[in-house]
N, CA, C and O atoms as CSV, one atom per row, in Angstrom:
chain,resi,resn,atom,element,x,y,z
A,1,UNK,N,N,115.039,106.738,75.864
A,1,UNK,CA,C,114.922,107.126,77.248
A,1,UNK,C,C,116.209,106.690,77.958
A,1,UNK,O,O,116.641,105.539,77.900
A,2,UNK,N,N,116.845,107.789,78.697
A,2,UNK,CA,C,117.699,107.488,79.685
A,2,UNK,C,C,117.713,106.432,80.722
A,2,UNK,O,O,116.696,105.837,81.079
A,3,UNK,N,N,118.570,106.279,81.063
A,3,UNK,CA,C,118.550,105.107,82.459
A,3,UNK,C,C,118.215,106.249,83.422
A,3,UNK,O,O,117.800,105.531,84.333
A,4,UNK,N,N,118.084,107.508,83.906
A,4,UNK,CA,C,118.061,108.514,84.712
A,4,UNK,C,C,116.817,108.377,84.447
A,4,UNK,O,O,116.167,107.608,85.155
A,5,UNK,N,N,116.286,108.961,83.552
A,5,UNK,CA,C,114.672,108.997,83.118
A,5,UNK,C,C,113.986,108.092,83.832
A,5,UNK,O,O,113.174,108.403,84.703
A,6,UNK,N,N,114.340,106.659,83.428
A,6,UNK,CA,C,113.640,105.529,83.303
A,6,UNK,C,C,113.697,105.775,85.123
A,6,UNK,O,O,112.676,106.296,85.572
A,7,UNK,N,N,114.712,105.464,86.069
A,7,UNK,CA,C,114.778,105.616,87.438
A,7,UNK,C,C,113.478,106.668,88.225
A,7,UNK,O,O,112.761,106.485,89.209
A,8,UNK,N,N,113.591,107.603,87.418
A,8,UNK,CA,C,112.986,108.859,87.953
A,8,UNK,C,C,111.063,108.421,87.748
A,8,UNK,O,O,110.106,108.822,88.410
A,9,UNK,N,N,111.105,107.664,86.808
A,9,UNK,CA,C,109.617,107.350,86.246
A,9,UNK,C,C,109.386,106.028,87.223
A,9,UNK,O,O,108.387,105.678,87.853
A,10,UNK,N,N,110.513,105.517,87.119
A,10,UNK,CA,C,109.787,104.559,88.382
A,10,UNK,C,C,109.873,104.693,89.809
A,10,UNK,O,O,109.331,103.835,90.506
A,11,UNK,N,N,110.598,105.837,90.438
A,11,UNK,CA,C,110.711,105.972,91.984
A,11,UNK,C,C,109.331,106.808,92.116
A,11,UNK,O,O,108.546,106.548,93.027
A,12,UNK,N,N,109.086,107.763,91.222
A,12,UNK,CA,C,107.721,108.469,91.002
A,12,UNK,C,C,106.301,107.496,91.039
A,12,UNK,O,O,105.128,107.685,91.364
A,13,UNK,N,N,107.033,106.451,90.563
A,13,UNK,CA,C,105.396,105.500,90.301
A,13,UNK,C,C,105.294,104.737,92.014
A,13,UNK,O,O,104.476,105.068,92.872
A,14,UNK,N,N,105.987,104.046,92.106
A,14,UNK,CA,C,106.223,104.048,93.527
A,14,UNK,C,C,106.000,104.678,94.505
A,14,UNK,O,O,105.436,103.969,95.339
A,15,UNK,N,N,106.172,105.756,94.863
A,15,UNK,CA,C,106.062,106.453,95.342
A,15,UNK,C,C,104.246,106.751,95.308
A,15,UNK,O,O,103.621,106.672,96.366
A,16,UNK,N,N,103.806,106.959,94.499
A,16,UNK,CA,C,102.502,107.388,94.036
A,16,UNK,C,C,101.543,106.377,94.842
A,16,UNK,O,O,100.604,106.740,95.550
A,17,UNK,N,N,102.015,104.799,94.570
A,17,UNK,CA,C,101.715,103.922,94.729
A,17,UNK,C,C,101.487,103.549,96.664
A,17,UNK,O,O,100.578,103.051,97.327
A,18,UNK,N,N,102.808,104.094,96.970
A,18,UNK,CA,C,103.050,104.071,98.425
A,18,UNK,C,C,101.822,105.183,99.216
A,18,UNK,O,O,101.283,104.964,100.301
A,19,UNK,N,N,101.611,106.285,98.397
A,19,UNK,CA,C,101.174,107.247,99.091
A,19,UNK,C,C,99.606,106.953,98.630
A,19,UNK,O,O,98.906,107.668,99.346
A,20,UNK,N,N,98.774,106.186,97.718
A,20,UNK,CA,C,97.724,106.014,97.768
A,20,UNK,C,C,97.702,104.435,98.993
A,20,UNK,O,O,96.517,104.243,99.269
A,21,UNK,N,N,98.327,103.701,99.495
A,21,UNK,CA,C,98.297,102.706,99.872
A,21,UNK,C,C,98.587,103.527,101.458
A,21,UNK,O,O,98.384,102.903,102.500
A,22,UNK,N,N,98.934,104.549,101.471
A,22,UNK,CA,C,98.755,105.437,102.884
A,22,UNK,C,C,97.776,105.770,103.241
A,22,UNK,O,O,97.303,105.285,104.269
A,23,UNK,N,N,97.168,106.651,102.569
A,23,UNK,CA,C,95.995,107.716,102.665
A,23,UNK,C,C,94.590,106.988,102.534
A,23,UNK,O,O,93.632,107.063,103.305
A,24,UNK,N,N,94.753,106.060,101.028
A,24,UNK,CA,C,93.522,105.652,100.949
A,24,UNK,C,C,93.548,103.899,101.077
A,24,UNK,O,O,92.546,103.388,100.578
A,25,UNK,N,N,94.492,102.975,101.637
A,25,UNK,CA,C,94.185,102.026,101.576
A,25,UNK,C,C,94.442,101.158,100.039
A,25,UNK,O,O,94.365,99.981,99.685
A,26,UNK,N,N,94.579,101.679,99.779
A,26,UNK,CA,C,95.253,101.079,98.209
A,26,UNK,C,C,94.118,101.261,97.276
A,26,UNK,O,O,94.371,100.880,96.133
A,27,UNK,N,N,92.847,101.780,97.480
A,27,UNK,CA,C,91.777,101.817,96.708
A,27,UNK,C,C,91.763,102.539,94.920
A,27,UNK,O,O,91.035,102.311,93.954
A,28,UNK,N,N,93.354,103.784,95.204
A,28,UNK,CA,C,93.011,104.291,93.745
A,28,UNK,C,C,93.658,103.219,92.562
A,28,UNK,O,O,93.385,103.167,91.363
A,29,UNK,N,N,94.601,102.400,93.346
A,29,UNK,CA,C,95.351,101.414,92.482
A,29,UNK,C,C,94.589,100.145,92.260
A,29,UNK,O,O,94.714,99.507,91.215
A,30,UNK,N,N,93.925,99.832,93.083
A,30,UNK,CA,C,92.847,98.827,92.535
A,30,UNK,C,C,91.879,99.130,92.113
A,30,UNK,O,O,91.154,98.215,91.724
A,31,UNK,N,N,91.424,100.440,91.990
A,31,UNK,CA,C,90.708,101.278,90.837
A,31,UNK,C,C,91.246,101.154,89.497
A,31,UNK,O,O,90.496,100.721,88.623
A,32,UNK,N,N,92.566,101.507,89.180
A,32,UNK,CA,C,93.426,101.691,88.124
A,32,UNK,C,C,93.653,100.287,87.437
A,32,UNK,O,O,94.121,100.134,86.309
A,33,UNK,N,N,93.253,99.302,88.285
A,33,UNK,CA,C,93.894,98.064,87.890
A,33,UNK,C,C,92.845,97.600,87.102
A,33,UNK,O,O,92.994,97.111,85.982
A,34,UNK,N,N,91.370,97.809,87.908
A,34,UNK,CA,C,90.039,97.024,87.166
A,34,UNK,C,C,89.944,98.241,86.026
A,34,UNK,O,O,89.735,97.606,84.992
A,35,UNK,N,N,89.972,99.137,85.801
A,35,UNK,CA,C,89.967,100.003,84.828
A,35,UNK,C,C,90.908,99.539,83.382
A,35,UNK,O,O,90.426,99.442,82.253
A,36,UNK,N,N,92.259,99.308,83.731
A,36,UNK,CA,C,92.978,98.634,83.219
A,36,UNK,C,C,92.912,97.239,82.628
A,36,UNK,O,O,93.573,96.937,81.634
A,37,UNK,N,N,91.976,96.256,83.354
A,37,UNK,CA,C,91.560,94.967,82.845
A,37,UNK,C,C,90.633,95.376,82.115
A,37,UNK,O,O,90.873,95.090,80.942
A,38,UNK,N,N,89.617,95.948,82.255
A,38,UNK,CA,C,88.587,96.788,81.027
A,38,UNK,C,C,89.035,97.100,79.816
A,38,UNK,O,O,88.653,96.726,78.707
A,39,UNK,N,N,90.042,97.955,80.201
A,39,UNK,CA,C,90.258,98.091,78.495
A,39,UNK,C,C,91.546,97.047,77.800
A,39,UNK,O,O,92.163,97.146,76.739
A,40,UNK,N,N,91.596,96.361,78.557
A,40,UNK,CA,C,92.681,95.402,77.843
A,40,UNK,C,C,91.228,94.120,77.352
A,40,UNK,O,O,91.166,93.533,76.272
A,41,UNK,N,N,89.975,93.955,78.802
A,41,UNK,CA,C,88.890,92.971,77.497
A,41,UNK,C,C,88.449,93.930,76.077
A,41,UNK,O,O,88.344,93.555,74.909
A,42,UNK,N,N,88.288,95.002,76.546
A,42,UNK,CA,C,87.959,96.013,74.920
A,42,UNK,C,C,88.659,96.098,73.805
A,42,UNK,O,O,88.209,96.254,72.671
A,43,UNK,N,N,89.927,95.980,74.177
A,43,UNK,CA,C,90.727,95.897,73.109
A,43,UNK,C,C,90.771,94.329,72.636
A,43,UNK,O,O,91.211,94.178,71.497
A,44,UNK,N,N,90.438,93.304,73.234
A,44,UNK,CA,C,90.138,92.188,72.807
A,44,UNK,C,C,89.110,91.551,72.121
A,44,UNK,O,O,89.100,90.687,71.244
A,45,UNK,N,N,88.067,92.296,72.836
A,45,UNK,CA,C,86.677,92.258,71.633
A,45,UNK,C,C,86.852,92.237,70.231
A,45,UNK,O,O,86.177,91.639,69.393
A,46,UNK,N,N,88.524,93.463,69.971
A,46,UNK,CA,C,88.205,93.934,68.251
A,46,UNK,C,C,89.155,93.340,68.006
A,46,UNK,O,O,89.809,93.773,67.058
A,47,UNK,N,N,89.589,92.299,68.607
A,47,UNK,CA,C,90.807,91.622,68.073
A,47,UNK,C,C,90.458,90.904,67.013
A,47,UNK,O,O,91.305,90.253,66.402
């Protein structure tokens, strides 16, 4: 991956980030986050 790439993937995530923390209060990212701790305990179960 490019350094262009890599820039573009993170002004995008940001961005994403900014505009759910507009509209909805930050709710889809702290959605994403407990979703995210879920499957990181699941993947620990079969560790």
């Amino acid at each position: 991956m490019s350094n262009k790439v890599a820039i573009w993937i993170a002004v995008l995530a940001l961005l994403a980030i900014a505009v759910d923390n507009f509209y909805y209060g930050g709710s889809g990212i702290f959605f994403l986050m407990r979703k995210f701790i879920d499957l990181i305990d699941y993947f620990q179960f079969w560790r």
